[in-house]
C-alpha positions in Angstrom: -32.7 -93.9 -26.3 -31.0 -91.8 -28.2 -31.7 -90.5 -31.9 -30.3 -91.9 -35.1 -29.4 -89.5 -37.9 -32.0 -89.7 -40.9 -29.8 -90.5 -43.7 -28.9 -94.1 -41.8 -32.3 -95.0 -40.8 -33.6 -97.9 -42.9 -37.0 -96.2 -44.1 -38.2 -99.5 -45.6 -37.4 -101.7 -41.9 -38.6 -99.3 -39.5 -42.0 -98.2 -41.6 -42.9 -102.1 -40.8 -43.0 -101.3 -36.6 -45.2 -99.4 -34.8 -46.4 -99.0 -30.9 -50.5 -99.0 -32.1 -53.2 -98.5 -29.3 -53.5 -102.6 -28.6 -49.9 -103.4 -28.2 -50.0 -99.6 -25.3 -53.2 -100.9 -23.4 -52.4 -98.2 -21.2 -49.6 -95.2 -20.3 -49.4 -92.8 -17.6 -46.5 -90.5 -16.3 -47.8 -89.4 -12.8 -51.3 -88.1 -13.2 -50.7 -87.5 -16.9 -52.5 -90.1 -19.4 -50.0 -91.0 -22.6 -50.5 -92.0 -26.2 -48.4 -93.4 -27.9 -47.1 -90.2 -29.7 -44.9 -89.9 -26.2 -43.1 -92.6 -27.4 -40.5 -92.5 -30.4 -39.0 -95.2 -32.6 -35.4 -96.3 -33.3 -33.5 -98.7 -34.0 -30.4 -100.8 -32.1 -28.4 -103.9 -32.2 -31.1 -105.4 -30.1 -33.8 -104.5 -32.9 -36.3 -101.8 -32.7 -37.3 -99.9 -29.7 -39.4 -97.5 -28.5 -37.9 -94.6 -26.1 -39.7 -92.8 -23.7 -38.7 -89.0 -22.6 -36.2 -88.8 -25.6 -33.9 -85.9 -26.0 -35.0 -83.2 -28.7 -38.8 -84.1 -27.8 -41.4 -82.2 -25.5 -39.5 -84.0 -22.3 -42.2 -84.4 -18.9 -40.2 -83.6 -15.8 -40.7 -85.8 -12.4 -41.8 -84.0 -9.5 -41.4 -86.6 -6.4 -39.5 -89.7 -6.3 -42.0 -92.6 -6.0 -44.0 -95.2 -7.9 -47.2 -92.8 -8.0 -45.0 -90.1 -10.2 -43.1 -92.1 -12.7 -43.7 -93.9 -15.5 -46.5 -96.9 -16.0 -47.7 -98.3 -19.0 -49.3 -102.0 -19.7 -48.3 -103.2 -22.6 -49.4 -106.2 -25.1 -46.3 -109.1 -26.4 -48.2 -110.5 -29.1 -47.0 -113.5 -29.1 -48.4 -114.2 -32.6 -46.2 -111.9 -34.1 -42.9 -113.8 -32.9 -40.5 -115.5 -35.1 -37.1 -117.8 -34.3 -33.9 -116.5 -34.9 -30.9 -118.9 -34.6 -28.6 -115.4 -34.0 -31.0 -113.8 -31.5 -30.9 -116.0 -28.3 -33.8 -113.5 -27.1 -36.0 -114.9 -29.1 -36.6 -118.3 -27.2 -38.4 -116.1 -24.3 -42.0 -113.4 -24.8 -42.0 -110.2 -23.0 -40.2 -107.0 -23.5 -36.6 -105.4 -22.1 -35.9 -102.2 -21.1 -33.1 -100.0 -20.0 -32.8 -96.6 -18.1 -29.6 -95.0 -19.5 -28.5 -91.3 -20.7 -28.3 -90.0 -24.0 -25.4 -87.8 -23.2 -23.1 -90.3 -22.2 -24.2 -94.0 -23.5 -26.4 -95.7 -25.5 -28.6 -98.4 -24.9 -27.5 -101.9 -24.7 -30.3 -104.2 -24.2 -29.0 -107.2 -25.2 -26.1 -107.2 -22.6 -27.9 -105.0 -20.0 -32.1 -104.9 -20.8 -34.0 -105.8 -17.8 -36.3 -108.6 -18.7 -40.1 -108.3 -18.5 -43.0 -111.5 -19.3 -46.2 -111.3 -19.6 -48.1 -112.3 -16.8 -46.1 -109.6 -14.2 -46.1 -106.3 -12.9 -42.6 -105.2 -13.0 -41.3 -102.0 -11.0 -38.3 -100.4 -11.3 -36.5 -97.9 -9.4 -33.6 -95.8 -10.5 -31.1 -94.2 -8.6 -28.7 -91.9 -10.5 -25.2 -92.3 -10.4 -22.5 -89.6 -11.8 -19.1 -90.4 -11.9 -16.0 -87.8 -12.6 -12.9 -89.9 -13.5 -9.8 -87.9 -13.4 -8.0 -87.8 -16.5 -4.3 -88.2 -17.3 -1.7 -88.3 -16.1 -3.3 -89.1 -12.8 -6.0 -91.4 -14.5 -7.2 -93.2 -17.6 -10.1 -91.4 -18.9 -10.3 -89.9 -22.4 -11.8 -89.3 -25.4 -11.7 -89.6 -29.5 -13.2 -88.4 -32.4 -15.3 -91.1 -33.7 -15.5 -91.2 -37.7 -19.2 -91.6 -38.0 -20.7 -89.9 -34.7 -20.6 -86.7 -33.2 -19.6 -86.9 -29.6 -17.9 -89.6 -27.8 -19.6 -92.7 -26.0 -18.0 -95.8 -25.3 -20.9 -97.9 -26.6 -20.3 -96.0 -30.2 -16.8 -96.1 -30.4 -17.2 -99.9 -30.0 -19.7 -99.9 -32.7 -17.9 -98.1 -35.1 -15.0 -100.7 -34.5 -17.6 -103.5 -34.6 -19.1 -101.7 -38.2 -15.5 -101.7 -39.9 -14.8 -105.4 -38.7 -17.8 -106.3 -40.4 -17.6 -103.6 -43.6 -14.2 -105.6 -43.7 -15.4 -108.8 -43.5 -18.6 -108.6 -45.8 -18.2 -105.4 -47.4 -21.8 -104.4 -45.7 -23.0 -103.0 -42.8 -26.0 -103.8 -40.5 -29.3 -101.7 -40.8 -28.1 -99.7 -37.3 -24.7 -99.0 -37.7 -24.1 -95.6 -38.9 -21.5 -95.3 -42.1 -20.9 -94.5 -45.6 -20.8 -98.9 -46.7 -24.2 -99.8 -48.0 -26.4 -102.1 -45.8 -26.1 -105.8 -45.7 -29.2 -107.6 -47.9 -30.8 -111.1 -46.5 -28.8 -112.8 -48.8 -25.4 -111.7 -46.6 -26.7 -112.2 -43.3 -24.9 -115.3 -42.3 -22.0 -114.0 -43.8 -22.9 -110.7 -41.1 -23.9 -113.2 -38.3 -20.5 -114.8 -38.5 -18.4 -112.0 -38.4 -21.0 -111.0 -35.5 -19.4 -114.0 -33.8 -16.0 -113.3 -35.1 -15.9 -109.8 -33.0 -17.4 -110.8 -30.1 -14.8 -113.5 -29.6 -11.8 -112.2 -30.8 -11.6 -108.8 -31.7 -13.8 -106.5 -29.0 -10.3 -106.4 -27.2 -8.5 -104.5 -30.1 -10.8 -101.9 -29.7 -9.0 -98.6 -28.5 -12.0 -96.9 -26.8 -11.1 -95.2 -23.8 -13.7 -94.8 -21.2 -15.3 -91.3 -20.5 -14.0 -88.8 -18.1 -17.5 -88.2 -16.9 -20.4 -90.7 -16.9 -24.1 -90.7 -15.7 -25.5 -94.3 -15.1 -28.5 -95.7 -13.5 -28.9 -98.4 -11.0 -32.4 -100.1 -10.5 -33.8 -101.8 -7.9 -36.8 -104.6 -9.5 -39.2 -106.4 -7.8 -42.3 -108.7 -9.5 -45.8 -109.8 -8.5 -48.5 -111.6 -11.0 -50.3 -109.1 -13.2 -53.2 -109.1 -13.6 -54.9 -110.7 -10.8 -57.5 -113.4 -11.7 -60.4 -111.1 -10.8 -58.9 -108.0 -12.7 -58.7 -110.0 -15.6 -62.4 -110.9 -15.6 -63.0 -107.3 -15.4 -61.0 -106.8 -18.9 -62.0 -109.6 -20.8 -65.4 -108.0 -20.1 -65.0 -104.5 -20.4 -63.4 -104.6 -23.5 -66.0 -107.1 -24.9 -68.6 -104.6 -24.1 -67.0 -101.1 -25.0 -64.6 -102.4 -27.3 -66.4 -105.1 -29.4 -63.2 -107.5 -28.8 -63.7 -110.5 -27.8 -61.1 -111.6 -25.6 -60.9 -113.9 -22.7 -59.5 -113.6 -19.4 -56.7 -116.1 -20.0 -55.5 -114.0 -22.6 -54.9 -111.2 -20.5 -52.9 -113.3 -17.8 -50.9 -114.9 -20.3 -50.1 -111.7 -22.8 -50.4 -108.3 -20.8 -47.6 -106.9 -18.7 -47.3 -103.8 -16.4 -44.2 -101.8 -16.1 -43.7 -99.0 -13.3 -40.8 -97.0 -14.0 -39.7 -94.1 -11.2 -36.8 -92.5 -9.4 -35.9 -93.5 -5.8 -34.9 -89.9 -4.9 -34.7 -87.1 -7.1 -30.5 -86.4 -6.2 -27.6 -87.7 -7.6 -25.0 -90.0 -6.0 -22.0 -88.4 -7.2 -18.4 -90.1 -7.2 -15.2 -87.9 -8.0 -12.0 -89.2 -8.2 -8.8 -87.2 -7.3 -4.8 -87.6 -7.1 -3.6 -89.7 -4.2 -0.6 -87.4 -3.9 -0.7 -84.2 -5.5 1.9 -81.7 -6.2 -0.1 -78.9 -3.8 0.5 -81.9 -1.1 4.0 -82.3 -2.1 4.8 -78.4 -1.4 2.7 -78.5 1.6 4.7 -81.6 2.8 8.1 -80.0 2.4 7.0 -76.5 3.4 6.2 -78.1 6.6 9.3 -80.3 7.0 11.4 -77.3 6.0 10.1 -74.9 8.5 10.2 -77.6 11.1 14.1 -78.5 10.6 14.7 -74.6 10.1 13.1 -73.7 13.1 15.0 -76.3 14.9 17.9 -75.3 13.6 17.9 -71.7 14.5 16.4 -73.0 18.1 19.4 -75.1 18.3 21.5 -72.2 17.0 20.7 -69.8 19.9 21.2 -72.6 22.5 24.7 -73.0 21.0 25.2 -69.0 21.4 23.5 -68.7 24.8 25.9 -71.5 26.0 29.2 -69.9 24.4 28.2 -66.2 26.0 27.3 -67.5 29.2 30.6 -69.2 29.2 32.3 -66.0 27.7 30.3 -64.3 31.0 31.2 -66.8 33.5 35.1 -66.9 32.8 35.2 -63.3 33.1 33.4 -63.2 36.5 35.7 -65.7 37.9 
């Protein structure tokens, strides 16, 4: 996921989160153990998240495509540490989302797009990468603008900032993740934000001019399932952490709480889509270059016939 800048992140929200050793049971990229110092913080729409691989950071490169050389970590929900939310739907349901995406060109959108993980599963995921070239006017659509409170241009952001002013508009506040110069939104306005939330999403995403980019890189994945962990495997937990450890857990907890995720690419090339002019004005010239030279050339042919007929007449009379 991609970075915030400093002077919008909420010091006082984001202090409260972090990715301690018993929520990472375990992380690995390939043959490479993690901590969870691989892993950074930020936060989204969808709440807080933690990124993996993020740009600006030492970044771990993947040699072969293949579960065995990606990403795998086993995380804890916690389930103790969940709360209701009326405006968060998500919240009805334990386990985690995630969402392979690129910084460059997009940022994450969990909510709409998160692939959903419970506890109780191994989860793997494999990523194909797709890069698209749209051809811009006047042949095509694509563009760009200058956003007023980001540098660079992503769909995702421009509709944010339009989301941001509907709601600056609305409740003269901002949410803690949307970038701008309007102060943040206290606890006492956040039905007031949740309403214009609705508002938006119902009525006014349309109006937002945001053209989409003339060159994207997206992700496709491919998930499959299976129960994690296995009865026996759990067992082997519950005990092995009871020993070692000192915690006392059992090996219901295990199978009811703990999740695996296996991230990894399919292949290591790109599937890349270009698009191009139908008819372009290099066709055009070839077109009539060729139709010109063939109604020349058969006019000259025709030409000569005409003279080879009127001489050999010329020729003929005067033999006679």
């Amino acid at each position: 996921m991609s970075s915030l800048d400093h002077e919008h992140k909420p010091h006082f929200l984001l202090g409260k989160f972090t990715l301690h050793v018993l929520s990472l049971f375990s992380a690995t990229f390939g043959n490479e153990k993690l901590t969870v110092d691989n892993f950074s913080l930020a936060l989204f729409e969808f709440g807080v998240c933690f990124t993996f691989n993020l740009d600006g950071t030492h970044r771990l490169q993947v040699r072969s495509p293949g579960a065995t050389h990606g990403l795998e970590v086993i995380l804890d929900v916690e389930q103790w540490n969940y709360y209701h939310q009326d405006s968060l739907p998500s919240r009805i349901s334990a386990g985690f989302q995630l969402q392979a995406f690129d910084s460059k060109t997009s940022t994450p959108q969990v909510n709409d797009y998160g692939i959903a993980v419970g506890p109780g599963t191994k989860t793997r995921v494999g990523v194909t990468v797709h890069e698209t070239h749209n051809i811009p006017p006047p042949h095509g659509k694509c563009g760009t603008k200058k956003l007023k409170y980001h540098d660079g241009y992503k769909v995702s952001l421009c509709q944010l900032e339009c989301k941001t002013d509907f709601l600056v508009a609305a409740c003269n506040c901002r949410a803690p993740y949307m970038a701008g110069p309007d102060r943040e939104c206290n606890p006492l306005e956040i039905v007031c934000m949740n309403n214009a939330m609705e508002d938006f999403n119902s009525k006014a995403t349309a109006a937002c001019p945001c053209p989409r980019p003339c060159d994207v890189v997206t992700y496709a994945t491919t998930v499959s399932q299976a129960k994690f962990p296995s009865d026996f495997y759990s067992k082997f937990l519950a005990e092995t952490l009871t020993e070692r450890r000192n915690i006392s857990l059992t090996a219901a907890y295990f199978s009811n709480s703990m999740c695996l995720i296996n991230i990894f690419f399919n292949e290591l090339s790109r599937q890349t889509n270009t698009q191009q002019e139908a008819y372009g004005f290099y066709s055009l010239l070839c077109d009539i270059g060729g139709s010109l030279g063939m109604w020349i050339g058969g006019s000259i042919l025709t030409l000569c016939e005409v003279l080879d007929i009127i001489g050999y007449s010329i020729y003929k009379g005067r033999s006679s």
